[in-house]
C-alpha positions as a printed Julia matrix, in Angstrom:
628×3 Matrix{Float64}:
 -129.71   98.3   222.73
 -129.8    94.69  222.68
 -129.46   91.75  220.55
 -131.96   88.8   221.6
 -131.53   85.22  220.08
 -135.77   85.3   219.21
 -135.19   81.14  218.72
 -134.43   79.89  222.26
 -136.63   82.79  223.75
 -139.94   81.57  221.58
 -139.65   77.89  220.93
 -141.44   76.54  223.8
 -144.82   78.5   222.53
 -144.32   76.86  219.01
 -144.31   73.76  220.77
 -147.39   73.75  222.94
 -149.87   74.24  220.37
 -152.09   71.65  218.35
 -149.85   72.7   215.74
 -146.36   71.64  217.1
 -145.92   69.5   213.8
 -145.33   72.82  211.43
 -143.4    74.68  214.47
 -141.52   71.3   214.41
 -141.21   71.41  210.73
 -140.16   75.42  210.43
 -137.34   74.07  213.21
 -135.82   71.87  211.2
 -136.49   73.85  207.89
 -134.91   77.05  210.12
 -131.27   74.61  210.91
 -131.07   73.74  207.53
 -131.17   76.65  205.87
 -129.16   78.44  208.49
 -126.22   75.61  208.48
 -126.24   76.03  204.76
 -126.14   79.93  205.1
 -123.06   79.43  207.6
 -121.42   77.12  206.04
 -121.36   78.58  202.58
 -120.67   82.49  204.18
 -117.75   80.78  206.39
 -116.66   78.9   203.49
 -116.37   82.06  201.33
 -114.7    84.34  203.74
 -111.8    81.59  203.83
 -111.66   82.05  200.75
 -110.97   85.54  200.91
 -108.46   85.59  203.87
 -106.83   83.24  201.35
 -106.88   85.21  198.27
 -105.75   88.35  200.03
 -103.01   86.38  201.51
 -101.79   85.05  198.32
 -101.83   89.17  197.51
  -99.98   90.15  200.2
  -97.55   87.32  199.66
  -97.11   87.81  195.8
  -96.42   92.02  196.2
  -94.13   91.59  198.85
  -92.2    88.26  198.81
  -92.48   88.18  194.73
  -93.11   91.53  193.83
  -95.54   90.47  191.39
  -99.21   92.07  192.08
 -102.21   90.3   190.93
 -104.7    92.82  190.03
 -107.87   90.2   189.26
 -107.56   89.19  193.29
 -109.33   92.56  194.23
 -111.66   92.32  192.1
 -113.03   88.63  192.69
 -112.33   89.1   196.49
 -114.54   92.17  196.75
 -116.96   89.91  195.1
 -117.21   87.27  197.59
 -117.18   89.74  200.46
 -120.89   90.96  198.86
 -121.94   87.43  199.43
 -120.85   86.74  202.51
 -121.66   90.06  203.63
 -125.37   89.43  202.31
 -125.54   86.18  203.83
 -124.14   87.53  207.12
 -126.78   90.2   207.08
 -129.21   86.7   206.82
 -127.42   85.23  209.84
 -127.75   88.02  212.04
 -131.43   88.46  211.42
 -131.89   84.89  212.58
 -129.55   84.79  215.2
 -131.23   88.26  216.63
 -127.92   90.04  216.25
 -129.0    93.31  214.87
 -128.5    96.56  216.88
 -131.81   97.89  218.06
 -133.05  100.25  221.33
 -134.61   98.11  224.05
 -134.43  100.75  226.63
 -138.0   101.89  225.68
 -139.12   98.52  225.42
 -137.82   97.26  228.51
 -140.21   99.82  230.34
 -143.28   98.57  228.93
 -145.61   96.28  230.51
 -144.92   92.37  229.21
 -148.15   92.82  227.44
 -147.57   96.47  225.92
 -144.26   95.27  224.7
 -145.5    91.95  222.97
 -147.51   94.24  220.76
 -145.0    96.67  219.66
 -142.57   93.42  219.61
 -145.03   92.17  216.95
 -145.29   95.52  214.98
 -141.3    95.73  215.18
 -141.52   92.12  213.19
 -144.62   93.37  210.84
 -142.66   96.45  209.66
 -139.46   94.12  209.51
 -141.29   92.14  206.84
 -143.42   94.66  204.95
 -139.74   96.16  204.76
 -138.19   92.96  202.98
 -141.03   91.82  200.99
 -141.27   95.76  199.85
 -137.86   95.48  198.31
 -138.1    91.86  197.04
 -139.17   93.15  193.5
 -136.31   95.78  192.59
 -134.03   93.09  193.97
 -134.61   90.98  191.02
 -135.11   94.19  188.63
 -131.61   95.07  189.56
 -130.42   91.43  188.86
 -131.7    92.26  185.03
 -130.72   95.71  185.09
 -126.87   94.7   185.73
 -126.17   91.54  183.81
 -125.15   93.08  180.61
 -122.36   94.73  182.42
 -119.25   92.84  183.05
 -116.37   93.5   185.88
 -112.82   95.06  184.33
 -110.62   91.84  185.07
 -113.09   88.55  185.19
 -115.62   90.24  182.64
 -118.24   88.58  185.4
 -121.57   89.83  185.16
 -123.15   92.75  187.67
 -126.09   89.95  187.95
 -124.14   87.69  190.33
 -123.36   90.66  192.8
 -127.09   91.8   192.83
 -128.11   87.89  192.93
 -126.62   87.75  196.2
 -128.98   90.9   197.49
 -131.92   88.87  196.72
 -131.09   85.97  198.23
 -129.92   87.5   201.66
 -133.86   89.43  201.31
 -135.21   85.63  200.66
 -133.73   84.26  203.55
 -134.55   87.03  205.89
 -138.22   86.95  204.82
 -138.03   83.22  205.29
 -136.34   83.53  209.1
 -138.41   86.22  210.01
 -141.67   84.18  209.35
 -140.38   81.68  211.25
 -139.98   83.73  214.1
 -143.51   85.32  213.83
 -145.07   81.8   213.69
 -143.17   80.95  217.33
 -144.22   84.05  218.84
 -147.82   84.23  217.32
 -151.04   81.86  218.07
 -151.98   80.74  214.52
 -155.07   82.83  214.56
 -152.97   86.27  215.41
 -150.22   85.07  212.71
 -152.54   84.77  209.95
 -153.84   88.01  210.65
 -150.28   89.85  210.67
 -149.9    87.99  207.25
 -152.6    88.76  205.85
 -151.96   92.91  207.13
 -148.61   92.6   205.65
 -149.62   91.57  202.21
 -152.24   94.18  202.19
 -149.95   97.2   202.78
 -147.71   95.85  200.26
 -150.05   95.45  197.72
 -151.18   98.94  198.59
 -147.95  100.06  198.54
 -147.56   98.97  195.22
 -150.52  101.1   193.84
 -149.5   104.38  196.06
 -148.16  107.46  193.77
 -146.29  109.8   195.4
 -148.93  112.32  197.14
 -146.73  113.91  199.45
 -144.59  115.86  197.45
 -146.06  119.12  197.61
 -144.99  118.85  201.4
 -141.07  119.41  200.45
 -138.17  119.65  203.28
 -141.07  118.87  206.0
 -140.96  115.1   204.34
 -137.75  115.13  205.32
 -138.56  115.7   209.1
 -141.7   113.59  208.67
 -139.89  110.43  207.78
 -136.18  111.02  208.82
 -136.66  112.87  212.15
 -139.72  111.69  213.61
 -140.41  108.43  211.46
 -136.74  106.65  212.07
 -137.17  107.66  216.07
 -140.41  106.36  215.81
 -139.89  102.86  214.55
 -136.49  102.48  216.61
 -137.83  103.49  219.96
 -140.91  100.35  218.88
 -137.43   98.14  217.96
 -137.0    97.53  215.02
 -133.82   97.16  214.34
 -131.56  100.49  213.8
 -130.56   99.6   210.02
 -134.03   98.23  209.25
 -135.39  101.65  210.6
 -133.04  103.76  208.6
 -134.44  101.56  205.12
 -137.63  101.69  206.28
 -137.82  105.43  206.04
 -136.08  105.63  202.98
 -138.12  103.29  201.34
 -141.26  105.34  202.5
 -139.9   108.43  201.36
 -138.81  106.96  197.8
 -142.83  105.85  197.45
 -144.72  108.57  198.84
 -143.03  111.78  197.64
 -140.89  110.83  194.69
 -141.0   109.04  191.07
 -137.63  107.35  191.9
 -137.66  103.4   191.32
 -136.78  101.36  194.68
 -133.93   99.91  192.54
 -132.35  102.81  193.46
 -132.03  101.83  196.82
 -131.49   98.62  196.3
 -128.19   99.86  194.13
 -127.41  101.79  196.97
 -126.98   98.76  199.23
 -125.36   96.72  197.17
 -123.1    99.54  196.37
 -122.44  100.2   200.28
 -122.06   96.15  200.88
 -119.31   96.09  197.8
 -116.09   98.31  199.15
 -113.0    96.72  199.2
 -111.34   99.16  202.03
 -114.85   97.63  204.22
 -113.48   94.04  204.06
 -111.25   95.14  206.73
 -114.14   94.59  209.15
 -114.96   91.29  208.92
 -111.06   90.9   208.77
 -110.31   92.73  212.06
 -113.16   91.08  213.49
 -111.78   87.63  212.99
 -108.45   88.84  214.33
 -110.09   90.12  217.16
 -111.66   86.6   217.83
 -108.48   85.11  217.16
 -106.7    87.07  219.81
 -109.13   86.25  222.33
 -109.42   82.73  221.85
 -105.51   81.68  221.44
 -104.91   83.85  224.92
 -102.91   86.03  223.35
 -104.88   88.9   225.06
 -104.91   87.39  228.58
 -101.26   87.35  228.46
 -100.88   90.77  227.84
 -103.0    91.16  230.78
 -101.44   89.05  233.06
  -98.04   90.82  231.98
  -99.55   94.14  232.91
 -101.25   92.86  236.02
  -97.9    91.23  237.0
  -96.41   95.07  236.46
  -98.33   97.16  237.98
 -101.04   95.59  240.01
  -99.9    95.22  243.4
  -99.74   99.31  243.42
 -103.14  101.46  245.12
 -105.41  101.14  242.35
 -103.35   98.96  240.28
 -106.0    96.87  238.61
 -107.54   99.67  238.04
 -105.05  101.21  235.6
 -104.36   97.36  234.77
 -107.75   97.77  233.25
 -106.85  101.14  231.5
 -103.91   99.64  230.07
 -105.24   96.42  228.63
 -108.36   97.86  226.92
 -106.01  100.52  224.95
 -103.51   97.55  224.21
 -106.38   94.75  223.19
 -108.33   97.7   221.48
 -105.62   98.38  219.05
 -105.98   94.59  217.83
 -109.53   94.04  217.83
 -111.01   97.01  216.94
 -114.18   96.16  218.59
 -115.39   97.61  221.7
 -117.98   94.57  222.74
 -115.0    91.7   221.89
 -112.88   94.15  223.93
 -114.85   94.3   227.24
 -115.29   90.51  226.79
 -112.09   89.59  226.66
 -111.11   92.09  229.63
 -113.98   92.21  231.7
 -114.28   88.77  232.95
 -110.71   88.31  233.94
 -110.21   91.79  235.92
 -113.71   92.37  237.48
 -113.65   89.63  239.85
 -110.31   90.66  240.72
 -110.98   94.36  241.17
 -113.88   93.62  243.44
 -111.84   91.83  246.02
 -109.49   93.97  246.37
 -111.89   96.67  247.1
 -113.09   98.49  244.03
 -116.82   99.84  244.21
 -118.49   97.79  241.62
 -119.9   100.52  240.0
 -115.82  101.84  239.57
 -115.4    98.13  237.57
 -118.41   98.52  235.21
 -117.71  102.64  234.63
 -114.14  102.09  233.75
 -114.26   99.11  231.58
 -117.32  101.0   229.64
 -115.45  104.68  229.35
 -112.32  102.95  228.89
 -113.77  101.04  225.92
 -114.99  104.81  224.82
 -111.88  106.58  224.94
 -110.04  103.77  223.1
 -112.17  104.88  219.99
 -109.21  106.13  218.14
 -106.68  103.41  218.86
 -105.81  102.18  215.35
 -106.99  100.18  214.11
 -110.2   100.76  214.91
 -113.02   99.78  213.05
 -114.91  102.91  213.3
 -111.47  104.61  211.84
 -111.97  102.62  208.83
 -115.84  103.5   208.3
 -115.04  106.63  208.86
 -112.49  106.77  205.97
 -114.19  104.94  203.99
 -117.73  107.41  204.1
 -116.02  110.38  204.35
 -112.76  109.8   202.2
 -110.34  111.05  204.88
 -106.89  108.46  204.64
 -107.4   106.03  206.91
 -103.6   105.76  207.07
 -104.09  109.53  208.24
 -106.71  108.54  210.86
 -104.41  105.86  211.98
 -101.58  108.38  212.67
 -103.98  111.19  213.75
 -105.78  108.72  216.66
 -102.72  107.84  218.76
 -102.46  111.26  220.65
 -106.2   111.9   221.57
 -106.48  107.81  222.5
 -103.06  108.92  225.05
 -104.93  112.34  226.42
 -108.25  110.43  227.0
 -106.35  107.65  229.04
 -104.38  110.11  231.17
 -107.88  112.05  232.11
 -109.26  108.6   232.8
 -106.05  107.86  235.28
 -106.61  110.83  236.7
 -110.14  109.9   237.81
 -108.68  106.6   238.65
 -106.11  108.24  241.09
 -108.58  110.29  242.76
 -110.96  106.87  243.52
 -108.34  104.75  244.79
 -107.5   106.08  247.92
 -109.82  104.47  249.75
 -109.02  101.25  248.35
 -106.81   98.62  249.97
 -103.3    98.74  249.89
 -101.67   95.48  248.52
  -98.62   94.83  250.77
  -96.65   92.22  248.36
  -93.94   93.44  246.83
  -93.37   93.06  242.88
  -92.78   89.47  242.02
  -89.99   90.28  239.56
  -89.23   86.64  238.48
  -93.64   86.61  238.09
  -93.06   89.91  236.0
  -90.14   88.15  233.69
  -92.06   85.09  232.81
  -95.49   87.17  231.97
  -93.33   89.33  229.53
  -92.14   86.24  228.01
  -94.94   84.67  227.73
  -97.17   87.83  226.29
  -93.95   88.51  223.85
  -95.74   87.59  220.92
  -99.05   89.29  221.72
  -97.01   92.46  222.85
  -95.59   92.21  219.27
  -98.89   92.4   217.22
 -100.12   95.53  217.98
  -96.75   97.4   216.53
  -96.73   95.04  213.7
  -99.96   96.09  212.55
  -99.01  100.31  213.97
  -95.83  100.01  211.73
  -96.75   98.45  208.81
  -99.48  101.06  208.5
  -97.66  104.33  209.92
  -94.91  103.08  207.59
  -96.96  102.99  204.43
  -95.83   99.35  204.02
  -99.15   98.0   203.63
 -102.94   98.94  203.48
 -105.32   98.59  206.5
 -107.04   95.38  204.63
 -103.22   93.55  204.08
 -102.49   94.53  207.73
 -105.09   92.52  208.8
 -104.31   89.43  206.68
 -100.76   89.98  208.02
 -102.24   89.94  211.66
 -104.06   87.05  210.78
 -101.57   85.18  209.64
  -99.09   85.74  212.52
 -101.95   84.94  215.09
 -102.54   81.71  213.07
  -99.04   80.95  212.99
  -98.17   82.34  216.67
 -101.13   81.49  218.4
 -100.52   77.69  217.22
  -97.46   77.54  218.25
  -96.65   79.79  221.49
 -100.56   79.92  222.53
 -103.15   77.48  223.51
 -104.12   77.48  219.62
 -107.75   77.16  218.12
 -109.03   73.97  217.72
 -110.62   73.32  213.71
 -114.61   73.29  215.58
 -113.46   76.55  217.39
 -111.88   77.83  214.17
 -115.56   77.15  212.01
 -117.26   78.92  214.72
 -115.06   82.05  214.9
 -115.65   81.91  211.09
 -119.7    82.03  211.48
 -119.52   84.46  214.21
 -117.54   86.84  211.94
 -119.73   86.58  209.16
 -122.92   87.26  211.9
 -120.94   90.08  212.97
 -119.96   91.58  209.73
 -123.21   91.34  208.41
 -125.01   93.47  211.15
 -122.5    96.21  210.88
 -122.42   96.16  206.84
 -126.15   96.49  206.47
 -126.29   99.71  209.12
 -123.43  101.23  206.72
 -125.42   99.86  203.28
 -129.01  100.91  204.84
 -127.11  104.17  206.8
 -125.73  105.26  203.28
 -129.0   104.81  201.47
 -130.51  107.23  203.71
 -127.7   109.5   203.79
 -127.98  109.4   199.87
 -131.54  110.28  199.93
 -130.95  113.07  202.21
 -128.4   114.9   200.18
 -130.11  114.43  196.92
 -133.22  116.34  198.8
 -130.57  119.33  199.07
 -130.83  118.26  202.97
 -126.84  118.37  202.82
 -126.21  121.72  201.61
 -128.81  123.39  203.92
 -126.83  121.77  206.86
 -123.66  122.57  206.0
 -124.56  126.54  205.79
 -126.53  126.03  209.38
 -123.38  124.58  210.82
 -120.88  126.99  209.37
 -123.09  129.75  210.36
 -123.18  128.88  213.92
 -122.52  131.56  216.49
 -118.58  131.45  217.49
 -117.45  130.14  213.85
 -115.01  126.82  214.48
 -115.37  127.04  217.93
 -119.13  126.85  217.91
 -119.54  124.58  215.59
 -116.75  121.65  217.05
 -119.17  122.55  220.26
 -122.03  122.14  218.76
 -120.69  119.06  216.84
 -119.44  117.34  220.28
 -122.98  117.52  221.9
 -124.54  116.02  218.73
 -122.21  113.21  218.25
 -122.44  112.4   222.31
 -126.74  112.22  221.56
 -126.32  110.61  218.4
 -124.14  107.76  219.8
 -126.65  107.31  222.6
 -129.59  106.84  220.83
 -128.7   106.09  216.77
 -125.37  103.73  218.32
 -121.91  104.97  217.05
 -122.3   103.14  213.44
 -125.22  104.42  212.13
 -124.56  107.6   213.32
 -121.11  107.93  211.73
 -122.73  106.96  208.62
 -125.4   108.9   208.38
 -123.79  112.37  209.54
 -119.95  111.76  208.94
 -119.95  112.52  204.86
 -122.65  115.53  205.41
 -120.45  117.62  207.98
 -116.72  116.44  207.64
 -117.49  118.89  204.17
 -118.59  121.5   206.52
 -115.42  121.14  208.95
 -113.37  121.9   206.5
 -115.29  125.08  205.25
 -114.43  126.54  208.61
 -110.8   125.34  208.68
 -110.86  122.55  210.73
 -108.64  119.51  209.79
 -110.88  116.55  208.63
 -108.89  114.35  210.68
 -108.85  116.65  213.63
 -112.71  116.66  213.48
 -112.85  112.65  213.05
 -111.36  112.35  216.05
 -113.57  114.59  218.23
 -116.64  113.04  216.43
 -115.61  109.0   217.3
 -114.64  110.44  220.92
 -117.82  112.45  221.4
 -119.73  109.2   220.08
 -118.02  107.26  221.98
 -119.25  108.96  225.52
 -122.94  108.71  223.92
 -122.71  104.84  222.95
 -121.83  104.14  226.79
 -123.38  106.78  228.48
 -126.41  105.7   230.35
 -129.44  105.28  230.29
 -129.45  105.0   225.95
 -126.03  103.67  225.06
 -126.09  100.08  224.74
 -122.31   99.97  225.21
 -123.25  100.38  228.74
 -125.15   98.53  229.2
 -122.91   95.64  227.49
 -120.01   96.62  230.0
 -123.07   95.84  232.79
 -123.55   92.31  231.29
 -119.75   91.29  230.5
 -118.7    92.3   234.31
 -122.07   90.85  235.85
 -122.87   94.27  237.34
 -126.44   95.8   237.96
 -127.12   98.83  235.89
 -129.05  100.47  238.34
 -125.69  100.36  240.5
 -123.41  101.22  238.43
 -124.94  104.68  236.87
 -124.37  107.25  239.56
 -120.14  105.74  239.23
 -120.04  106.78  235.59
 -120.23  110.18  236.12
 -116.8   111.21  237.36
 -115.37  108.94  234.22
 -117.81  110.41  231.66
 -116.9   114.18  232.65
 -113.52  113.37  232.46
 -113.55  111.99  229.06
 -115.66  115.14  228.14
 -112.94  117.61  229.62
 -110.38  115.47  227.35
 -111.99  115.93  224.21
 -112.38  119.4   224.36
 -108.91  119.63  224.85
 -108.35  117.23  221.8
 -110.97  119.94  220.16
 -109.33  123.0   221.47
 -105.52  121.97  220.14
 -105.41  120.84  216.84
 -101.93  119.51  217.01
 -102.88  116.5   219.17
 -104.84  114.63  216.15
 -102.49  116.59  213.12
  -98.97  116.81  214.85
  -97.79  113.76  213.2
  -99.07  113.76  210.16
């Protein structure tokens, strides 16, 4: 997978032609609109953090709730999600296979580059109608609290469509002589206007639609790249045309609907945190401390490694901020003292994997949120599989070292005193955020305000602090962020929609109860699906997509939900950073400055003992349910 910034990669072609004035022009038009998108999303997400802090503050310091706060915040997360979804098309921050790609010939991969982008667009402009239809379709109603109208919710759906239509021309007009732009233009408008006369012709085909443009038509248009969301709503939108009467502002509702939950505000708010741990230091001195502890031992910064990803993954949440803030500062490290580079990168990647579960994670809280298991059960239900995937992992770790060189110094106990000190208040946030949700104090989206709060506060005054330039970029970054992963769950929900209202759903859930061996063969069965799915789909999309059709069938055959959650994230996990597919890998490659072709054979001892783990987490239900 990768995520290319199409702008610096394309400009100098815009600029050699006769007609450098419009490239020049569609430059400046392109910063304009995109500082007014940041500016505005960043603006509104502070905002939120605000009005969710003035929640928090009035339940618990004045035991007065404010029950219009929800309501208006959810609000503003639609827009900023929308606009984020904006900024990540134009920043080329949306997930998408480039494995397939990167194979091709320069030539070869120009053209399906080009068809990516002309499917991208017939896509948008497709859905530019029943954007404004739903506009009119929801104005009369009015929200419980506010009495605001639906309209301004669906008004921000069309504008985030406007503004990727408008950033994705762009991009085709840097990338494109003028003679080959015209002509994708000109093909675009032609399939939409035929898609506008098209009846729905394939119907008579039944469930083998269902393979046609959800099996081999989403593999189809995301091994060409197009984007993994994009892909999903591509399909769905073909299969809404061609084989039922359905209006597309059905999936338009759908989006907006998967854009608009409150519990999914806690990813753009974990995300921040996650940014704000990284860039007050507060997660380089947990590493130091840890380094200071236990590196000087025979594969020390190896478990160093182990240790900080599991304690910077319970803050962040994310496994690419994760890697980035570990990666650079051990890696270097690692390699002088010995470790095969191939160790660094298949650690920090199957690390990053079996921290999955470490609450709170963000693919805990999709999970809930799709599948409606507590996500205060989740939290709980992680923290034993997250332990039994790091003790296989040190195992591996313990077998590896022994050729690696012993570090004579002894521990540097006055060194080891002042890193505690120092990584105190980092140390700190982590159980905060455990407690306060294990307790029942708060909810996963006030644990994150809390969080952010006490970085703001902490990280200001212990830390290095953020500077207010470093604070609006965090902000923008967020938003980018948030807005690629909200549009896979909006997009990944539409589709998952479509497929159960096909009776796609029910037909799976009597396969997989059916399976040979009852539970047993189907948590099997489930573990190798999950472990392709998160290779090739990435983990999002894929607990999306399949999480609300089989959780149902789990518990059919007995098997906790939560149990089941936690063998799914773990068995996606070892697909998103298993090579060659999973991007995660691939990341871990770029954050540690590592060649992939030398680090691949090195994953394999990691990757089988992460395997061997979660069948034990599969096998003994009491590891994910004990606590509960």
């Amino acid at each position: 997978m990768d995520a290319v910034d199409h702008r610096a990669a394309s400009r100098p072609l815009s600029d050699s032609r006769p007609h450098a004035s419009v490239g020049r022009f569609l430059d400046a038009l392109e910063r304009a609109l995109g500082l007014v998108v940041d500016v505005v999303a960043a603006t509104l997400l502070t905002v939120d953090i605000v009005l969710l802090a003035g929640a928090v503050l009035a339940r618990y310091v004045f035991n007065v709730p404010i029950t219009w706060i929800e309501e208006l915040a959810t609000l503003i997360f639609l827009w900023f999600g929308m606009l984020g979804v904006a900024s990540a098309l134009r920043r080329g921050l949306h997930m998408r296979l480039s494995f397939i790609l990167s194979k091709m010939a320069p030539p070869l991969r120009e053209r399906f580059e080009s068809a990516a982008s002309l499917i991208l667009l017939v896509f948008l402009a497709k859905l530019m109608m029943p954007t404004l239809e739903l506009i009119e379709l929801n104005h009369p109603l009015r929200s419980p609290n506010l009495g605001i109208p639906g309209s301004v919710g669906a008004l921000a759906t069309t504008v985030s469509v406007a503004l990727m239509i408008v950033f994705l021309l762009i991009r085709m007009w840097r990338t494109s002589p003028p003679g080959r732009f015209a002509a994708h233009l000109a093909i675009a408008v032609a399939i939409v206007a035929a898609l506008e006369t098209t009846t729905p012709f394939m119907e008579g085909l039944g469930n083998a639609n269902l393979v046609l443009f959800f099996g081999f038509g989403v593999m189809v248009l995301i091994a060409i790249g197009v984007p993994i969301a994009f892909s999903f709503g591509t399909a769905t939108l073909l299969y809404f045309l061609l084989t039922t009467d359905l209006p597309l502002t059905v999936i338009v509702g759908r989006i907006n609907e998967g854009m608009s939950h409150f519990i999914l505000l806690t990813i753009p708010l974990f995300i921040f945190l996650g940014l704000q741990i990284q860039y007050t230091g507060m997660a380089k001195s947990m590493i130091d401390f840890v380094t200071a502890l236990i590196g000087n031992a025979r594969g020390g910064l190896s478990y160093v490694m182990l240790c900080a990803m599991y304690l910077v993954s319970g803050i962040s949440g994310a496994k690419a901020a994760d890697m980035a803030a570990i990666g650079p500062i051990l890696a270097p490290a690692m390699k002088e003292r010995g470790v095969r580079e191939g160790d660094v990168i298949a650690l920090l990647a199957v690390s990053a994997a079996a921290a999955e579960t470490i609450p709170p994670s963000l693919v805990l809280i999709i999970i809930g949120s799709v599948t409606g298991i507590s996500i205060a059960a989740l939290f709980i239900g992680g923290l034993v599989p997250a332990v039994v995937c790091m003790l296989a992992l040190a195992i591996v770790v313990f077998a590896r070292s022994r050729s690696e060189r012993r570090v004579e110094a002894k521990r540097d106990l006055r060194l080891i005193g002042r890193t505690f000190i120092v990584a105190i208040p980092a140390l700190l946030l982590p159980l905060i955020i455990r407690a306060a949700v294990l307790e029942g104090i708060a909810t996963a989206t006030e644990v994150a305000v809390i969080g952010i709060a006490y970085c703001a506060v902490v990280g200001t005054v212990m830390m290095k602090g953020i500077s207010l330039r470093r604070m609006a970029e965090m902000l923008v970054e967020t938003v980018a962020m948030s807005g690629a992963v909200m549009i896979i769950i909006a997009l990944a929900g539409a589709m998952s929609w479509a497929l159960t209202q096909s009776g796609f759903a029910q037909t799976l859930v009597e396969v997989m109860t059916n399976l040979p061996g009852g539970k047993a063969g189907f948590l099997a069965v489930s573990i190798l699906a999950f472990i392709v799915f998160g290779s090739i789909l990435e983990g999002i999309p894929a607990i999306v997509l399949f999480g609300p059709l089989l959780v149902p069938a789990a518990q059919t055959l007995g098997v906790h939900p939560v149990q089941y959650a936690m063998v799914v994230l773990l068995s996606m996990g070892l697909g998103l950073f298993s090579p060659p597919f999973g991007y995660g890998y691939y990341t871990a490659c770029a954050v540690a400055k590592v060649s992939p072709d030398d680090a691949m054979g090195n994953m394999i001892p990691y990757l089988l003992a992460l395997l061997a783990a979660i069948i034990v987490i599969a096998a003994f239900p009491w590891l994910s349910i004990g606590f509960l």
